[in-house]
Biopython code that builds the backbone (N, CA, C, O; Angstrom):
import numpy as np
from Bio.PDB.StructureBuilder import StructureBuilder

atoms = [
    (1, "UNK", "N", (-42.032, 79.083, 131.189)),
    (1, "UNK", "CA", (-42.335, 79.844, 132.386)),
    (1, "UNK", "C", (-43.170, 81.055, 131.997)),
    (1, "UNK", "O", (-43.091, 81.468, 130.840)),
    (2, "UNK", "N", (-43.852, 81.568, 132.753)),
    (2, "UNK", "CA", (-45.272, 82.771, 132.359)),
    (2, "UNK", "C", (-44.448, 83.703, 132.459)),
    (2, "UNK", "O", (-43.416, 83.589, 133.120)),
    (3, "UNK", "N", (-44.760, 84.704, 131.854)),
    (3, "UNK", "CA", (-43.705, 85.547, 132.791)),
    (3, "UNK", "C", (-44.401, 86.650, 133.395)),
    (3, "UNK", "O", (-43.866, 87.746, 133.564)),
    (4, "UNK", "N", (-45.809, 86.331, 133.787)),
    (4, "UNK", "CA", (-46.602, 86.662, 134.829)),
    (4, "UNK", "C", (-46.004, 86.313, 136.278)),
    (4, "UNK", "O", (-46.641, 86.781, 137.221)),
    (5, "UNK", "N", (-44.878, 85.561, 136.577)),
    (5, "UNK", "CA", (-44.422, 85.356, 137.511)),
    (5, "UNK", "C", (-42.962, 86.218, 137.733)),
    (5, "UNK", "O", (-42.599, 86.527, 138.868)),
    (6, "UNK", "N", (-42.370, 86.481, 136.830)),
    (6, "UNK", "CA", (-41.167, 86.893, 136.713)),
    (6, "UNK", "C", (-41.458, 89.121, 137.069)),
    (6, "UNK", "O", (-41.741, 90.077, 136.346)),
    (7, "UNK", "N", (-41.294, 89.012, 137.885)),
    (7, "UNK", "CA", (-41.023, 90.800, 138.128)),
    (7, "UNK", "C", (-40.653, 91.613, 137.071)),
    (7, "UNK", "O", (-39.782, 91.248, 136.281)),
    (8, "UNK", "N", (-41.206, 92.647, 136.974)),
    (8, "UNK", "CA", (-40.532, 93.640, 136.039)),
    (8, "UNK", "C", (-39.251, 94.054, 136.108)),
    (8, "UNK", "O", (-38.366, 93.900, 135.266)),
    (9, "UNK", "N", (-39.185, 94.744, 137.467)),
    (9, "UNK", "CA", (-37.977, 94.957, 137.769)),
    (9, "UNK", "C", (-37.330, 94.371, 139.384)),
    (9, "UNK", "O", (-37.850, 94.587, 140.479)),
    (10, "UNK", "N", (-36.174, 93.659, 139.134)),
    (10, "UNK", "CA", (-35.665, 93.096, 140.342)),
    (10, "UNK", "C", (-35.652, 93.993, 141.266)),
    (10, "UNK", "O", (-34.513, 94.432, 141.106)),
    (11, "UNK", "N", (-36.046, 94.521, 142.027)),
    (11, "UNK", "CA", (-35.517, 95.834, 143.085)),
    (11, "UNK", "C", (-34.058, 95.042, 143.816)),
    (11, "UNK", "O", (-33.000, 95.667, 143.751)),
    (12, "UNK", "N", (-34.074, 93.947, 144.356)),
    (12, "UNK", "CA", (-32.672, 93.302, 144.832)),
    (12, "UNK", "C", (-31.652, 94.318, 144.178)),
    (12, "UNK", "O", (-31.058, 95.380, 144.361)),
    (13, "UNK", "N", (-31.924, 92.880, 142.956)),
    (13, "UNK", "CA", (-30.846, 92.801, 141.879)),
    (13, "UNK", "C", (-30.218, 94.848, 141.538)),
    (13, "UNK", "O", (-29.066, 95.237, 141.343)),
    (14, "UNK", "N", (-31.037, 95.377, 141.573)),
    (14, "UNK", "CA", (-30.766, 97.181, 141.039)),
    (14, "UNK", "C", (-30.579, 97.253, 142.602)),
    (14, "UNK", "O", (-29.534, 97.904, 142.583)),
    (15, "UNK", "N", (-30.861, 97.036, 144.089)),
    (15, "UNK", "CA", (-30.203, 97.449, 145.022)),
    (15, "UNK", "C", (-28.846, 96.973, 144.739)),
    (15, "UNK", "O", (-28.030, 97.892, 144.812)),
    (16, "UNK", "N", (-28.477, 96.145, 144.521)),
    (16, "UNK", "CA", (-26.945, 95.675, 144.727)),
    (16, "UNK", "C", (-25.854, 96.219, 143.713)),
    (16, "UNK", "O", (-24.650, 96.439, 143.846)),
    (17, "UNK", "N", (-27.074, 96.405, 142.238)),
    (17, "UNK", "CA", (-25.870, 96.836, 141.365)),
    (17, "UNK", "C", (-25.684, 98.780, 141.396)),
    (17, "UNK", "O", (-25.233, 99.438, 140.459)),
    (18, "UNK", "N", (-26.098, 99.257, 142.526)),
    (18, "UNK", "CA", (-26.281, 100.808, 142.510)),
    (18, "UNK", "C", (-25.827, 100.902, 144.576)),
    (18, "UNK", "O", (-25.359, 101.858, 145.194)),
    (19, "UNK", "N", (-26.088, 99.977, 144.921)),
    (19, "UNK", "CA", (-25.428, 99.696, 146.206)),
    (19, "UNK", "C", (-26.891, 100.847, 146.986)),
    (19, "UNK", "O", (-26.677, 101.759, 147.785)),
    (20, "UNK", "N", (-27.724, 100.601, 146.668)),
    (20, "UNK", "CA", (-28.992, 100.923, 147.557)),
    (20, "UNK", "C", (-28.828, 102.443, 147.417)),
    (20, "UNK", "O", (-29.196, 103.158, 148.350)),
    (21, "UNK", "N", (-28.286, 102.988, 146.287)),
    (21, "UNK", "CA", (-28.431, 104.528, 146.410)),
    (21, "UNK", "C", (-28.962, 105.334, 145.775)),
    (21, "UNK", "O", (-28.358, 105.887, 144.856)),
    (22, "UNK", "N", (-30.435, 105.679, 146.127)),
    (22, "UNK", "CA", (-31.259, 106.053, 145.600)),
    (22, "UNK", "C", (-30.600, 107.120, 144.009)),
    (22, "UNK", "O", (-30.925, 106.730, 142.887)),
    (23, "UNK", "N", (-30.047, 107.911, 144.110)),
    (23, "UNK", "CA", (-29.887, 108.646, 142.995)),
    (23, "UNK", "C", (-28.972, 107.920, 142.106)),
    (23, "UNK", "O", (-29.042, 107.914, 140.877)),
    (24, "UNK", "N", (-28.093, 107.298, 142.842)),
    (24, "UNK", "CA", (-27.783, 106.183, 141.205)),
    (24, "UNK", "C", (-28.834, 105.408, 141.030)),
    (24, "UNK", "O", (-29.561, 106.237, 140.483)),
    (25, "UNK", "N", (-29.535, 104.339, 141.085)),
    (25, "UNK", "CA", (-31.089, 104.032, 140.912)),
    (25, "UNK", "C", (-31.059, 104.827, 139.690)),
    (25, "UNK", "O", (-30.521, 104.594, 138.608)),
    (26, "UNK", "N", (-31.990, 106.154, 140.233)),
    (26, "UNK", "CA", (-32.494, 106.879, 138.981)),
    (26, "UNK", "C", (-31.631, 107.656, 138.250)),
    (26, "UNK", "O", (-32.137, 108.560, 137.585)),
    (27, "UNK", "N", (-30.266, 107.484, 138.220)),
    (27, "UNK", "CA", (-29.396, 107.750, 137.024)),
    (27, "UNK", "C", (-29.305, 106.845, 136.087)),
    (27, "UNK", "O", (-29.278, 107.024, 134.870)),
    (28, "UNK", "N", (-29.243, 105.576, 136.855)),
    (28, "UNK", "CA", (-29.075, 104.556, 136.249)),
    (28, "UNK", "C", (-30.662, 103.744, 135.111)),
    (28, "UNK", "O", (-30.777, 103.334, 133.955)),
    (29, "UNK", "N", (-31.413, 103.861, 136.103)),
    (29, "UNK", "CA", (-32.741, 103.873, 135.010)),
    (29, "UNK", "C", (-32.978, 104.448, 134.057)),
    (29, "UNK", "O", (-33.564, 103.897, 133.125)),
    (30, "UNK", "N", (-32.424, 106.278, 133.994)),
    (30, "UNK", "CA", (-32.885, 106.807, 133.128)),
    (30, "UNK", "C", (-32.108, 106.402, 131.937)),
    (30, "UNK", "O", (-32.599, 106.669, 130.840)),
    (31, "UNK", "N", (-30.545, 105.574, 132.011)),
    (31, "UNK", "CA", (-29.587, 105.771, 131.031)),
    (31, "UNK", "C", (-30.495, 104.254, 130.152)),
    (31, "UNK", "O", (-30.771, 104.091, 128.964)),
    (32, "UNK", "N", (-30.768, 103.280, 131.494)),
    (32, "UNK", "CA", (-30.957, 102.295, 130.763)),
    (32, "UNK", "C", (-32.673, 102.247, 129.846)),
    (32, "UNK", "O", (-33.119, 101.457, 129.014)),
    (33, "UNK", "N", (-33.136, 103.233, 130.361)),
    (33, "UNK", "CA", (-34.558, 103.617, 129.352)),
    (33, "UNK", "C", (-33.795, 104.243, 127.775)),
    (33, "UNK", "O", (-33.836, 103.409, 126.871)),
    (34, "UNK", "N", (-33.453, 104.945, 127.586)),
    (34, "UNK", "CA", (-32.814, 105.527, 126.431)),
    (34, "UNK", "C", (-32.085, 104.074, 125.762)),
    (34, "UNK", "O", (-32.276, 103.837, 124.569)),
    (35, "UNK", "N", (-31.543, 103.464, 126.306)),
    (35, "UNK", "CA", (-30.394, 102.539, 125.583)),
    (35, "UNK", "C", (-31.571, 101.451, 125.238)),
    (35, "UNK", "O", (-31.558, 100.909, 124.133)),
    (36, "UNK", "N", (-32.505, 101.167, 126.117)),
    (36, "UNK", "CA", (-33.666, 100.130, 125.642)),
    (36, "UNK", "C", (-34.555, 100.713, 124.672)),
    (36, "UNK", "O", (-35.299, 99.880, 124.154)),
    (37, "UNK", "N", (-34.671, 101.668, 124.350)),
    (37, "UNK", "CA", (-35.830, 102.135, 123.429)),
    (37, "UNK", "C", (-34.220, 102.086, 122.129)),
    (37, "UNK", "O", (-34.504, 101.562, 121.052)),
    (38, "UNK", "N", (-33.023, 102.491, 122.242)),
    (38, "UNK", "CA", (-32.399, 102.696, 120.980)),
    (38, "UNK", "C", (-31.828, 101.128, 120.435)),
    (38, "UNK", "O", (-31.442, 100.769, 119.323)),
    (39, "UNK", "N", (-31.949, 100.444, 121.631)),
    (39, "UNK", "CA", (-31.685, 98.745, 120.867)),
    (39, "UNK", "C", (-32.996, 98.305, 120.415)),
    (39, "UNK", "O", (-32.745, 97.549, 119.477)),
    (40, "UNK", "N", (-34.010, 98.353, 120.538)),
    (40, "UNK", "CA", (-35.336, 98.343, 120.479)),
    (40, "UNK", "C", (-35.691, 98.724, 119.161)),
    (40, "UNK", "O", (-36.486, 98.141, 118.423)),
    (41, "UNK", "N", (-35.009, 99.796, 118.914)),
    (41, "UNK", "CA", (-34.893, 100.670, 117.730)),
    (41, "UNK", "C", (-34.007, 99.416, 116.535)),
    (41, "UNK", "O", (-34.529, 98.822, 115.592)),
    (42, "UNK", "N", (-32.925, 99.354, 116.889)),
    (42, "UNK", "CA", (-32.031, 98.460, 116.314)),
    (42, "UNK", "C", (-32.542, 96.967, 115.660)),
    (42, "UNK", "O", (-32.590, 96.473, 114.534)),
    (43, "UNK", "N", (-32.892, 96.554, 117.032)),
    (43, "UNK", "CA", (-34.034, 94.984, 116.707)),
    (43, "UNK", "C", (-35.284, 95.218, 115.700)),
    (43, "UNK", "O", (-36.025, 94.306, 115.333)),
    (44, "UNK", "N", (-35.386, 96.326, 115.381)),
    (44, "UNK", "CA", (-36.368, 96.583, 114.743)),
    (44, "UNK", "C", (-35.978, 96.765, 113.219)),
    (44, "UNK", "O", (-36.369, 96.216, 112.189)),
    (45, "UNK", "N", (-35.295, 97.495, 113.416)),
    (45, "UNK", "CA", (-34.804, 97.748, 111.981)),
    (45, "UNK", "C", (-33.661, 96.766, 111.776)),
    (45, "UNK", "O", (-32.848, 97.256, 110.992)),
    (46, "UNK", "N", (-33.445, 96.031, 112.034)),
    (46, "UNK", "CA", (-32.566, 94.904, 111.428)),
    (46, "UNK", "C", (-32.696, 94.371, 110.094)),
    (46, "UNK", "O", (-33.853, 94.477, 109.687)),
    (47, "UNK", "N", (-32.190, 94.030, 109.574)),
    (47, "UNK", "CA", (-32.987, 93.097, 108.209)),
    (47, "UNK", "C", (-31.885, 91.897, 108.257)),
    (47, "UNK", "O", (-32.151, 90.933, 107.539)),
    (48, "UNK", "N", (-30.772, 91.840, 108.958)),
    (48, "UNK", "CA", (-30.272, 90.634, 108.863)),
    (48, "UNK", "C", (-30.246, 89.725, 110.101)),
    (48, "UNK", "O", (-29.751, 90.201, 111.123)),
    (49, "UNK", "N", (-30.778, 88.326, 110.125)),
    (49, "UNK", "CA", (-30.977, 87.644, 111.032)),
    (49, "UNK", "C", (-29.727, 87.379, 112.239)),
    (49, "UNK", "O", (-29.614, 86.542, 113.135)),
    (50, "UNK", "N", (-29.245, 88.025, 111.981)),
    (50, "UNK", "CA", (-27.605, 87.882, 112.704)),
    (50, "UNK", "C", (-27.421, 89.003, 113.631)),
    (50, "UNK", "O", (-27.224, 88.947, 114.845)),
    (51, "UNK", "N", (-27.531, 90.179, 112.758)),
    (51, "UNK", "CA", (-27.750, 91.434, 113.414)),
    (51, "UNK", "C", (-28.768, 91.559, 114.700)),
    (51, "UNK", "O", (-28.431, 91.787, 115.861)),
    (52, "UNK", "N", (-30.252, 91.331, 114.142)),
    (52, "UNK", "CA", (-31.187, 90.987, 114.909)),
    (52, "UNK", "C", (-30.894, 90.102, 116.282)),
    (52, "UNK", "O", (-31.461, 90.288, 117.358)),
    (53, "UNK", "N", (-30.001, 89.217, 116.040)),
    (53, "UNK", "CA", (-29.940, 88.355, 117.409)),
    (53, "UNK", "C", (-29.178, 89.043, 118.173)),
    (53, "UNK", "O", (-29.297, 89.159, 119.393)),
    (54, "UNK", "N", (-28.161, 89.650, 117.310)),
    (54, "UNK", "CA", (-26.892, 90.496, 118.683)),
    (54, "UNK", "C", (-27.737, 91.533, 119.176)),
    (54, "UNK", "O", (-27.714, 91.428, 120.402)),
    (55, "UNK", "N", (-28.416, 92.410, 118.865)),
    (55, "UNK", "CA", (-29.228, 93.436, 119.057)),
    (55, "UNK", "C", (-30.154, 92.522, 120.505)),
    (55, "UNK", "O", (-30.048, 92.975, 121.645)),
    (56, "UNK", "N", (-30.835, 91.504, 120.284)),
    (56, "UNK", "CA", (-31.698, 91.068, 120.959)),
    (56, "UNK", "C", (-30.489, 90.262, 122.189)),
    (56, "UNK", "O", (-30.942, 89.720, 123.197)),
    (57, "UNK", "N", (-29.337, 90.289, 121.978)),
    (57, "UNK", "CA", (-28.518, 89.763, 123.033)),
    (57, "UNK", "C", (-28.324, 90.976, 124.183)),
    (57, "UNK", "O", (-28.537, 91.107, 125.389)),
    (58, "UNK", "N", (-27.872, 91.658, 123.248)),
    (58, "UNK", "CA", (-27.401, 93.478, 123.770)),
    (58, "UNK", "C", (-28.234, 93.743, 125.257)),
    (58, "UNK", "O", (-27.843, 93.773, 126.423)),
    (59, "UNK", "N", (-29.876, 93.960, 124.475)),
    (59, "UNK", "CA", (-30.836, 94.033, 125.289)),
    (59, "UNK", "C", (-31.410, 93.130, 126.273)),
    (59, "UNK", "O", (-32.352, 93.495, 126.978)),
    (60, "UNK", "N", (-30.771, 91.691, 126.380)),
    (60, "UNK", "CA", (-31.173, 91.175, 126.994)),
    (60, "UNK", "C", (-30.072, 91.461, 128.231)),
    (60, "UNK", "O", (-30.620, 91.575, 129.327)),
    (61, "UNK", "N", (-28.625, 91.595, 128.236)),
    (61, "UNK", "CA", (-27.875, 91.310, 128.703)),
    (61, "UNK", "C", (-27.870, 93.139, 129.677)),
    (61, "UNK", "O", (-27.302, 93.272, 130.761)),
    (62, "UNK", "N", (-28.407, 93.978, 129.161)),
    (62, "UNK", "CA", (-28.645, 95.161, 129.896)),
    (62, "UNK", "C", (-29.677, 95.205, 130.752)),
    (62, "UNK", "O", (-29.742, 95.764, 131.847)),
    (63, "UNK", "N", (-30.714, 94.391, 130.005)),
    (63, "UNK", "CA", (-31.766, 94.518, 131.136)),
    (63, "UNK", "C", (-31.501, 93.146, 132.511)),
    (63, "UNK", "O", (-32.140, 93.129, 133.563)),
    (64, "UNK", "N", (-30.633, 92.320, 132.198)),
    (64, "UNK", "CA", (-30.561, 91.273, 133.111)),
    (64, "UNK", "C", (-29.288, 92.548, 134.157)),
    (64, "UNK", "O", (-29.075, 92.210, 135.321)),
    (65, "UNK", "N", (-28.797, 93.465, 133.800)),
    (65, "UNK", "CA", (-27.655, 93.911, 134.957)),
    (65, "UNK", "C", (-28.499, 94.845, 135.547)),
    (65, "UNK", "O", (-28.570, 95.098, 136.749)),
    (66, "UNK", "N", (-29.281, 95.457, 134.433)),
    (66, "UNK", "CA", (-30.078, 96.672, 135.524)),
    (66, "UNK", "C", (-31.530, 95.653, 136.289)),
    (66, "UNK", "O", (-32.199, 96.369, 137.035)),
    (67, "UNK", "N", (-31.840, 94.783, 136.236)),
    (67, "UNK", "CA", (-32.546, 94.111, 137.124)),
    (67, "UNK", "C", (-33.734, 93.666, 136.514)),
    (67, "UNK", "O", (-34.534, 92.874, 137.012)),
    (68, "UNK", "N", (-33.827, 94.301, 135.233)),
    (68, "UNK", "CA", (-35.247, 94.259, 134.658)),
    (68, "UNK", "C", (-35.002, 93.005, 133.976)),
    (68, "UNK", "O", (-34.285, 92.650, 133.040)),
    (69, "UNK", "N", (-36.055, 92.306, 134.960)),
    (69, "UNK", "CA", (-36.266, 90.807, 134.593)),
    (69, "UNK", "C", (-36.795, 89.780, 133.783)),
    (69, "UNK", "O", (-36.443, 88.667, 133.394)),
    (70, "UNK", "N", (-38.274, 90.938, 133.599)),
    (70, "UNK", "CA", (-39.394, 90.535, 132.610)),
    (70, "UNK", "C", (-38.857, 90.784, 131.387)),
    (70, "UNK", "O", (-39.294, 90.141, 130.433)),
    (71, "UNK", "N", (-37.734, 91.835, 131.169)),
    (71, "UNK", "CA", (-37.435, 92.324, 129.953)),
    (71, "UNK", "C", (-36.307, 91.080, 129.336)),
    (71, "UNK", "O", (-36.269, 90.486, 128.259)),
    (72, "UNK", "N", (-35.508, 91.021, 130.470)),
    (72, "UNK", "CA", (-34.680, 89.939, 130.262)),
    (72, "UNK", "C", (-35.002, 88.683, 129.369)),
    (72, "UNK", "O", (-34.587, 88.178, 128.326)),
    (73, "UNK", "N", (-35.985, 88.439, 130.355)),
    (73, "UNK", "CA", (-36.812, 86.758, 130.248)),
    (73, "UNK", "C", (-37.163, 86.667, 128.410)),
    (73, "UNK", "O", (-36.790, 85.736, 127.696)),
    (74, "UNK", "N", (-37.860, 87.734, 127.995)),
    (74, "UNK", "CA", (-38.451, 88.078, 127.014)),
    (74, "UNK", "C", (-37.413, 88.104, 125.785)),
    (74, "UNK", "O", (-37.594, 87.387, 124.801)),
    (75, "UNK", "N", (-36.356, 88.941, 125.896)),
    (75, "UNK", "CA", (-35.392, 89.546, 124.940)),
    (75, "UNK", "C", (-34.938, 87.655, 124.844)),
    (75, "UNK", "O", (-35.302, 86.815, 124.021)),
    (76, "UNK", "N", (-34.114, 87.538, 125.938)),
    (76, "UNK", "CA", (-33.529, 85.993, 125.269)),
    (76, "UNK", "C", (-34.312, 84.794, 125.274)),
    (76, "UNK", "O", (-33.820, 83.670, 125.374)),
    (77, "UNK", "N", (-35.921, 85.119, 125.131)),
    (77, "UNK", "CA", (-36.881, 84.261, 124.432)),
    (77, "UNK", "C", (-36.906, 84.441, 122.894)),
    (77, "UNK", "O", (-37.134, 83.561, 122.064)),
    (78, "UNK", "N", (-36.650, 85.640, 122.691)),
    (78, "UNK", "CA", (-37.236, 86.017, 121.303)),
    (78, "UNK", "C", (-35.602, 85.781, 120.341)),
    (78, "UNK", "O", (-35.388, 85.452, 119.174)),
    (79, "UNK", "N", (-34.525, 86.198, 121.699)),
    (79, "UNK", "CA", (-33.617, 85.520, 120.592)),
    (79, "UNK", "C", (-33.447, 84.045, 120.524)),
    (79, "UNK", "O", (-32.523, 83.654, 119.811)),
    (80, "UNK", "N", (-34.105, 83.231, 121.082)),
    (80, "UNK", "CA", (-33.575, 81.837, 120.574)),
    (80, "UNK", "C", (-34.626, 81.482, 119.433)),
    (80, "UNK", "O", (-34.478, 80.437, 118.799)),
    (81, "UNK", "N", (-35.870, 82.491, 119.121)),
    (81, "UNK", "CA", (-37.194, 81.822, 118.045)),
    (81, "UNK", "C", (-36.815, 83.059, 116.732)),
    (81, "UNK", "O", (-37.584, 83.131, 115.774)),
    (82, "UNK", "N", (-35.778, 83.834, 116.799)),
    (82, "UNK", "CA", (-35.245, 84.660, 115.358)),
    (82, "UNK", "C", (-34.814, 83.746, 114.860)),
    (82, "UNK", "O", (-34.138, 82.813, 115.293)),
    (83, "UNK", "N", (-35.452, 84.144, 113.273)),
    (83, "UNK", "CA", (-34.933, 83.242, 112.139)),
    (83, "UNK", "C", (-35.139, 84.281, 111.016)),
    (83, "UNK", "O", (-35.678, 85.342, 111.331)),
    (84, "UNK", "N", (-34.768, 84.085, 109.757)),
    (84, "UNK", "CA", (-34.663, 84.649, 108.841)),
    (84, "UNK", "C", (-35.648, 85.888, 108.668)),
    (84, "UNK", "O", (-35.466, 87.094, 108.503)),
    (85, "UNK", "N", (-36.827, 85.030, 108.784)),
    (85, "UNK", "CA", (-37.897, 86.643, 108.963)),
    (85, "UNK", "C", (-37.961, 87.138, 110.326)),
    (85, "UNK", "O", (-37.497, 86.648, 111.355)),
    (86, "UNK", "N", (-38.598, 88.161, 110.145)),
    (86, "UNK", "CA", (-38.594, 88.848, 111.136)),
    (86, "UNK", "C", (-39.703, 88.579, 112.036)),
    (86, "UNK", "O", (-40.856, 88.891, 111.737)),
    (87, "UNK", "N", (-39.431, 88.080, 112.999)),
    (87, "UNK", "CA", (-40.110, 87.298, 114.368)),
    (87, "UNK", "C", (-41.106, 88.205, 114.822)),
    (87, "UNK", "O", (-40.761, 89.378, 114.680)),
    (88, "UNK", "N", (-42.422, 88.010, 115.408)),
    (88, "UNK", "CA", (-43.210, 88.902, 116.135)),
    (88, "UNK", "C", (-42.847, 89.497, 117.050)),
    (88, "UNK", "O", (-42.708, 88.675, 117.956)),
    (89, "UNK", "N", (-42.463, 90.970, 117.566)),
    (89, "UNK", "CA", (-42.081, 92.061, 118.209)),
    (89, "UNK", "C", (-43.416, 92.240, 119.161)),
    (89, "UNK", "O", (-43.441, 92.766, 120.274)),
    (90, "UNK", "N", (-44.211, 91.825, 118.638)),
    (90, "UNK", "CA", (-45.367, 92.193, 119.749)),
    (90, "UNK", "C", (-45.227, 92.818, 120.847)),
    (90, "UNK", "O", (-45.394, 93.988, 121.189)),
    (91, "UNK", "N", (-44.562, 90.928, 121.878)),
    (91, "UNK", "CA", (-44.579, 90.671, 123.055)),
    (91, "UNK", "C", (-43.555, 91.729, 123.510)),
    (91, "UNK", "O", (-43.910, 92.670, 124.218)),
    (92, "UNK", "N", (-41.976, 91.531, 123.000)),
    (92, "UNK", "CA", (-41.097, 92.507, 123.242)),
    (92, "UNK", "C", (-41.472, 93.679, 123.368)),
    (92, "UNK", "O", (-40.827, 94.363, 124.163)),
    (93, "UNK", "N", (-42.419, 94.202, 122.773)),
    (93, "UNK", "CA", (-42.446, 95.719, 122.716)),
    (93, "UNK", "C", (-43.197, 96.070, 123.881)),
    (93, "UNK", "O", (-43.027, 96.974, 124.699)),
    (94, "UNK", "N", (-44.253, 94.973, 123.770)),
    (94, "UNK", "CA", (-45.249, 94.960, 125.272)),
    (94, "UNK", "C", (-44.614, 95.334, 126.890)),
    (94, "UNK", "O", (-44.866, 96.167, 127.761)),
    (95, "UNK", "N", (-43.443, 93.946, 126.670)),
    (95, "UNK", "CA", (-42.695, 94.573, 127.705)),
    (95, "UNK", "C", (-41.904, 95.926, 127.719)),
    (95, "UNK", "O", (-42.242, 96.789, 128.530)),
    (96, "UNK", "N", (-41.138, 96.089, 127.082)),
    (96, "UNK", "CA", (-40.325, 97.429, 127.047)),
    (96, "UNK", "C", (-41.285, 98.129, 127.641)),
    (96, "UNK", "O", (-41.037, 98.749, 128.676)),
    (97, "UNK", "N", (-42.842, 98.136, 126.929)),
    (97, "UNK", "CA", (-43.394, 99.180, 127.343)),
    (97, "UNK", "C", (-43.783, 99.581, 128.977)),
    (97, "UNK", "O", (-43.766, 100.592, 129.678)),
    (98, "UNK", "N", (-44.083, 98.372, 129.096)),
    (98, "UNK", "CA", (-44.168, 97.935, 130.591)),
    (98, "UNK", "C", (-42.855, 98.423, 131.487)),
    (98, "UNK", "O", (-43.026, 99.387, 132.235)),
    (99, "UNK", "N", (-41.856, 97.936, 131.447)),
    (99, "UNK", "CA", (-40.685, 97.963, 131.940)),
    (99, "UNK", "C", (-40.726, 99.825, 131.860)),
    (99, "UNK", "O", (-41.071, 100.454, 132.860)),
    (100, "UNK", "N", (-40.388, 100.443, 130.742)),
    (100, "UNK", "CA", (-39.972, 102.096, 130.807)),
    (100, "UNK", "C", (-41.285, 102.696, 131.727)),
    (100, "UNK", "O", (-41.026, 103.329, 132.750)),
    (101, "UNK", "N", (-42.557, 102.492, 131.359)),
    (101, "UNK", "CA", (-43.554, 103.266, 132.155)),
    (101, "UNK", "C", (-42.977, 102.703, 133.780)),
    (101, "UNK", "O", (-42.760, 103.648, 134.539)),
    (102, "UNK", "N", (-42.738, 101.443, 134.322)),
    (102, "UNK", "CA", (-42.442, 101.094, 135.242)),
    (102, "UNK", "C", (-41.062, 101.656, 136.208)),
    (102, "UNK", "O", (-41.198, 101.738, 137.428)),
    (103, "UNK", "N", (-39.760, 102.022, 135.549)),
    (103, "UNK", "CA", (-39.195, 102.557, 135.379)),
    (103, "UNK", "C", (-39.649, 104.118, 135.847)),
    (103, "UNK", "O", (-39.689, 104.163, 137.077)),
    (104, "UNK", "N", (-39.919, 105.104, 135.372)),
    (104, "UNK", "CA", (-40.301, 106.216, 134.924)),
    (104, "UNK", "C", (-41.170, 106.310, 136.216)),
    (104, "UNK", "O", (-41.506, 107.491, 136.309)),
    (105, "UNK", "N", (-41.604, 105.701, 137.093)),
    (105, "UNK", "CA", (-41.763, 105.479, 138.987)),
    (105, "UNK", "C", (-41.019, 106.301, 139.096)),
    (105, "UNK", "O", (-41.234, 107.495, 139.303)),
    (106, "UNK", "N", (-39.849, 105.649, 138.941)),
    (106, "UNK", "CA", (-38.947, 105.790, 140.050)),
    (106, "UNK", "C", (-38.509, 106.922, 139.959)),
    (106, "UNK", "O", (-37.742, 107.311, 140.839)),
    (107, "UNK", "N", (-39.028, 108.195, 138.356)),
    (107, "UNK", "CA", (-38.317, 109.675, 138.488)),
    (107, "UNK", "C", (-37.353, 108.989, 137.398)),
    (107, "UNK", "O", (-36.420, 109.791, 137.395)),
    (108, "UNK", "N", (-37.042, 108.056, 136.535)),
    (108, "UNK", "CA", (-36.081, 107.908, 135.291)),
    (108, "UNK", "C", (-36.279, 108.877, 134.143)),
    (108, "UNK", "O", (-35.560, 108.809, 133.147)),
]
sb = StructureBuilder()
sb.init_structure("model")
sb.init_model(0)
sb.init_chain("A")
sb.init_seg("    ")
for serial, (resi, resn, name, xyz) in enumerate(atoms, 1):
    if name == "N":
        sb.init_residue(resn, " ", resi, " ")
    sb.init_atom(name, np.array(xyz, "f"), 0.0, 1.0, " ", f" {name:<3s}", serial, name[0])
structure = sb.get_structure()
């Protein structure tokens, strides 16, 4: 799947889990920008292929509650193609980057 199709961020999905209220929204974005740049951090500096996948679970499984979809899609792409070396970060980082500037709208 592209994930030219897949949204950055669910707006639904973050209406329902903040119950449409604007200032949780952007409490809630700002916590989950910090926690994505410090697992981000983590996936990065990994050196063991094990580590690396929980790290890349972590992040997938935060960005699938806060709504961010593209990030989602991405994180548990990259964990099913980790293997011993260390996998291209490229794309991941691409998004994050995408996702926090996107984010950072909303006042995160």
């Amino acid at each position: 799947m592209s994930t030219d199709t897949i949204p950055v961020i669910d707006t639904e999905k973050l209406n329902r889990t903040t119950n449409g209220d604007p200032k949780l929204q952007v409490e809630v974005l700002a916590l989950f920008v910090a926690e994505v740049e410090r697992l981000l951090a983590q996936v990065e500096d990994a050196e063991d292929p094990q580590l690396r996948g929980d790290r890349l679970r972590a992040l997938a499984a935060l960005a699938r509650n806060t709504g961010a979809a593209k990030l989602a899609h991405e994180a548990r792409t990259l964990e099913t193609e980790i293997s011993a070396d260390l996998s291209d970060l490229s794309e991941l980082k691409a998004v994050v980057s995408q996702t926090t500037a996107y984010v950072r709208q909303f006042g995160a």
